[in-house]
N, C-alpha and C positions, 0 to 999 in steps of 0.2 A: 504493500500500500504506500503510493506515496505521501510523506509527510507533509502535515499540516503547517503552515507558517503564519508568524505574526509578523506584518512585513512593518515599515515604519519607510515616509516619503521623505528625502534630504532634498526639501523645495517646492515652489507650491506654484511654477510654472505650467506656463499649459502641458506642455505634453505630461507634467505628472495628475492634473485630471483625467489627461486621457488612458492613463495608466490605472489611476485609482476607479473609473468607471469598466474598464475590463478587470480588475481585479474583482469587484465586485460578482463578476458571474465566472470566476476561475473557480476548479474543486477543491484547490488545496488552501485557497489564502485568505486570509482577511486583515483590511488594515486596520493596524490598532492604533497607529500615530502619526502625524507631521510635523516637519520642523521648517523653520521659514528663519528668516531674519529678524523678522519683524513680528510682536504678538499678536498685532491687529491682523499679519496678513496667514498666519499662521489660524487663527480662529474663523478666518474669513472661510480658508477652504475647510477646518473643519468641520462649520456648520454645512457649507455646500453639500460633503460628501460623507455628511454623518461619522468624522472621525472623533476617537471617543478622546484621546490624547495629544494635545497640541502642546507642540511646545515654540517659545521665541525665538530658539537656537539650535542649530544644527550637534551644537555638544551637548544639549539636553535633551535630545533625541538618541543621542548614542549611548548616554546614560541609563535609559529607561532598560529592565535588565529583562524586558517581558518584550522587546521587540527582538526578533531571530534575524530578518534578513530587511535587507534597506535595499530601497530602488535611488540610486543616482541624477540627479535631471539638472545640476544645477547649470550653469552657462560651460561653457569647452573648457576655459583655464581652470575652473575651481574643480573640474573630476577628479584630479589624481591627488588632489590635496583628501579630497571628503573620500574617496575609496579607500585610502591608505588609513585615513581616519577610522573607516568601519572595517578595515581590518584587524585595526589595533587592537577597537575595542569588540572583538567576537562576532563580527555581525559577518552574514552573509551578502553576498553583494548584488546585484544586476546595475549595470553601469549603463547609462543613455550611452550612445557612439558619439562620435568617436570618444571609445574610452578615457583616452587620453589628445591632446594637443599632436605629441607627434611619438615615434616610437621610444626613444628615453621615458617619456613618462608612462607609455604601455606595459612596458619594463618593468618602472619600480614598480606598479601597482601589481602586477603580477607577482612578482615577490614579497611582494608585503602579503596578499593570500595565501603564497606559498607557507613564510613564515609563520604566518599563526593558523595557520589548517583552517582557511573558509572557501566554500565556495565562492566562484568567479563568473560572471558570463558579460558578455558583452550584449548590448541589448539592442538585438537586430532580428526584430519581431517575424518578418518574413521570412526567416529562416527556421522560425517555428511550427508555420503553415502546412498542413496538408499541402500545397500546391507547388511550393517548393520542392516536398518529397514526391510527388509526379512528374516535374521537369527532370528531376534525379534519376526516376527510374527509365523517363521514353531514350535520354541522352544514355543509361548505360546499356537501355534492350536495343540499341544501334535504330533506333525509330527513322532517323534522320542520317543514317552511314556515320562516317565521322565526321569529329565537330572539325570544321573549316575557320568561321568570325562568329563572333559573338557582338551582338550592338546592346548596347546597355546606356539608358537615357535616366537622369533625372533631374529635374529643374521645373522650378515655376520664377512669376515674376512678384516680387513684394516691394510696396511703396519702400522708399528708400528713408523719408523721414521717420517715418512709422515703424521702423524695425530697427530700435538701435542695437539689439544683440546683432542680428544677420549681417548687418555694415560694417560693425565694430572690428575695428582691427587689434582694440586690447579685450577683445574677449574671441577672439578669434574668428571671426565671421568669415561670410563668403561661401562659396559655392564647392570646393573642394570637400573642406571638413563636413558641413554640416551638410551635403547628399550626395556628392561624390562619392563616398564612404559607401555607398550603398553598389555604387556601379563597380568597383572594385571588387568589394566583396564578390559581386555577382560573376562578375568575369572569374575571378579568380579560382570560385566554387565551380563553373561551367567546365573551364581548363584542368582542372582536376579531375574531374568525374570523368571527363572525356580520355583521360590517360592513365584513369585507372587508381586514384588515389581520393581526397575528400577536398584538394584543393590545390592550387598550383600559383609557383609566385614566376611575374615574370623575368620575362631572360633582358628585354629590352624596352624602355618606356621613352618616348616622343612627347611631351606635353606643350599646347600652347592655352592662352586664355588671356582677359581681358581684366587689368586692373585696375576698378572706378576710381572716385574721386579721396574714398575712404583708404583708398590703399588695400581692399581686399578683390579675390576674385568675385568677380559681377557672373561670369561666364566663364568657362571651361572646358576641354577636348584634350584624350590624350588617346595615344594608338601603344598596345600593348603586345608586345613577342611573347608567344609563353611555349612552354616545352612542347612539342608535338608539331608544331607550324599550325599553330590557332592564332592567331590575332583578334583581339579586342578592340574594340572604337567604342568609347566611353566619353558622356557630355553632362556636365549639371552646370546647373547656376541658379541663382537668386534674382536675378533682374530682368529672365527672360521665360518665358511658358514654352516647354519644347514638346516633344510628344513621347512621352514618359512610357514605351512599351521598354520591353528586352526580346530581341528576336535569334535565334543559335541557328547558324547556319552550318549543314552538312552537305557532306556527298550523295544524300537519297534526300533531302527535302531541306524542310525547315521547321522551326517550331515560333509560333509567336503567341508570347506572353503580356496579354490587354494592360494587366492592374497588376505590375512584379512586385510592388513594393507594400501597398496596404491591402491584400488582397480580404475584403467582404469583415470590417472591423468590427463587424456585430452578428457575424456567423452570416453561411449565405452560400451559393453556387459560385467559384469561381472559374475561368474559361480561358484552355490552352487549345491553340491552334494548329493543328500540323499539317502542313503542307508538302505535299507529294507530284512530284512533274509531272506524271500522269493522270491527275485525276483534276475533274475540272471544277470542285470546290475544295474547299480544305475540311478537314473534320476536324469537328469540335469535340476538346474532351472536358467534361466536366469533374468537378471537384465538388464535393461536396461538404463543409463544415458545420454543424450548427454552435460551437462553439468561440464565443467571443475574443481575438487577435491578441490582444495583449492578457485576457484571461490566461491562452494558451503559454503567451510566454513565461508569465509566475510557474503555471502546473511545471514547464520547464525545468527549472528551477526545482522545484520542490520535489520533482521523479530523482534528480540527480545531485541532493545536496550530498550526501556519502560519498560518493566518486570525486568532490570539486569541482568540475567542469561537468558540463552536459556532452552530450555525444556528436559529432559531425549530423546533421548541417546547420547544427546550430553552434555557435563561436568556440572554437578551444581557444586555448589561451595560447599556440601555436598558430594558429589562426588571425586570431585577434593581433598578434606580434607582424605574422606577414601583410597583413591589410595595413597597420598604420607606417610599416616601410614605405610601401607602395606609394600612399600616400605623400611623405615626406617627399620621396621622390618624382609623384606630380608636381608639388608644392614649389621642388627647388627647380622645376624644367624651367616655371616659368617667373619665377625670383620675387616667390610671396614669402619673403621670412617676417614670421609676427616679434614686435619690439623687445615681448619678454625674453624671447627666446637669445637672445645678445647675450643676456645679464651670463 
């Protein structure tokens, strides 16, 4: 049986509403507490979301000896400070992505889990999905011959006054870190599976992209060499809406995947495409889930606190190291180094 958890939120931004609303219909979790900066904003979400324990501070949330595991959300820089933190103090972790800023701090955070024996994940919901484990399996029953490119999109466009996290180049904004991470992952998970393993880092990375007025990437495009002659063509950004599918292309067809990234976040039918040179529509394969996205990613979690890490395709911490490489080295193609990172 998987174990029960009392998870405890470090942050009271949106994406951890939207964490604490699929916790709500996960089997294993319930939240017992948040912590915010501030007590007002702290009580604010836990009347929203009927939390029974609020606290002003992130350290009196790690105190509390009745929270087990903590979800991570705060902005990009403060992750590896507050992970490191909840490893200190016994807690189990799920860390928003990018875990860390760049892979130094992937690092220590990893070994800070290591050292005091808690679990780790990195929190890359669609890797929890059914629909993820069905592109897994058509890519290894050779559905599509071998993998040839992989195209992996994710980007929308956000007012630029209106979002000073996304802009901010001291809390690390921009289009790489916060969804690039996702296209990465993705290619990198595709490249893997297609060569027989759970993930593959590349042999050669091309990046270019687009650095606004803030100093972070607006927009982004990198082309990836990875073991087997697969190439990847990978784009996100913050200031542009692109067309957010992932399409695997092989030697007997193709596969195109609509909604790669939130697939059906309150349980639902999701829909992979496979396309065949002979046939003159494509067949739809359906998925079915009736369990809520981010529910799924806690039960995660909580099947696999004993082991530490959860299982491939969901983050190892091998995994999670070669993604934020990857990264760094988008980052450095096209000469985004964030101020802290100098010091």
């Amino acid at each position: 049986m998987p174990q029960q958890l009392n998870w405890g939120l470090i942050s009271t931004g949106r994406i951890s509403g939207t964490f604490a609303r699929g916790l709500a219909h996960s089997k294993t979790g319930r939240l017992l507490a948040v912590g915010s900066r501030t007590q007002e904003a702290a009580d604010r979400f836990g009347k929203e979301h009927n939390v029974l324990r609020c606290y002003g501070s992130y350290e009196a949330l790690l105190a509390d000896k009745d929270v087990q595991a903590v979800y991570v959300s705060t902005p990009h820089p403060m992750h590896a400070e507050w992970a490191i933190k909840a490893a200190e103090a016994g807690k189990h972790i799920l860390c928003e992505k990018p875990i860390g800023v760049n892979h130094a701090e992937a690092t220590a955070i990893i070994e800070a889990a290591r050292k005091h024996d808690v679990f780790l994940m990195e929190a890359f919901m669609y890797r929890c999905h059914p629909q993820t484990h069905k592109i897994i399996e058509l890519v290894r029953s050779g559905a599509i011959g071998e993998v040839r490119v992989v195209h992996a999109t994710f980007s929308f466009r956000a007012p630029r006054d209106a979002n000073p996290r996304i802009y901010g180049k001291e809390l690390a904004g921009g289009g790489i870190l916060d969804v690039g991470c996702y296209c990465t992952s993705m290619s990198r998970l595709i490249a893997g599976v297609a060569t027989g393993g759970d993930f593959a880092e590349p042999i050669e990375l091309e990046g270019v992209g687009h650095l606004g007025p803030t100093g972070v990437d607006e927009y982004a495009s990198a082309v990836l060499k990875f073991p087997g002659e697969i190439i990847a063509n990978i784009a996100c950004g913050v200031a542009v809406q692109q067309d957010n599918h992932v399409r695997i292309f092989g030697t007997k067809g193709h596969l195109v995947v609509p909604w790669p990234w939130i697939p059906q976040r309150e349980g639902g039918t999701s829909r992979i495409f496979l396309h065949k040179p002979d046939d003159s529509a494509p067949q739809e394969i359906l998925v079915r889930c009736d369990e809520w996205l981010y529910g799924m990613e806690a039960d995660t979690v909580a099947a696999n606190i004993e082991r530490r890490q959860a299982p491939p395709p969901a983050m190892t911490w091998d995994d999670t190291l070669g993604n934020m490489k990857t990264l760094d080295r988008w980052r450095e193609s096209i000469g985004l180094v964030y101020e802290f990172e100098r010091r």
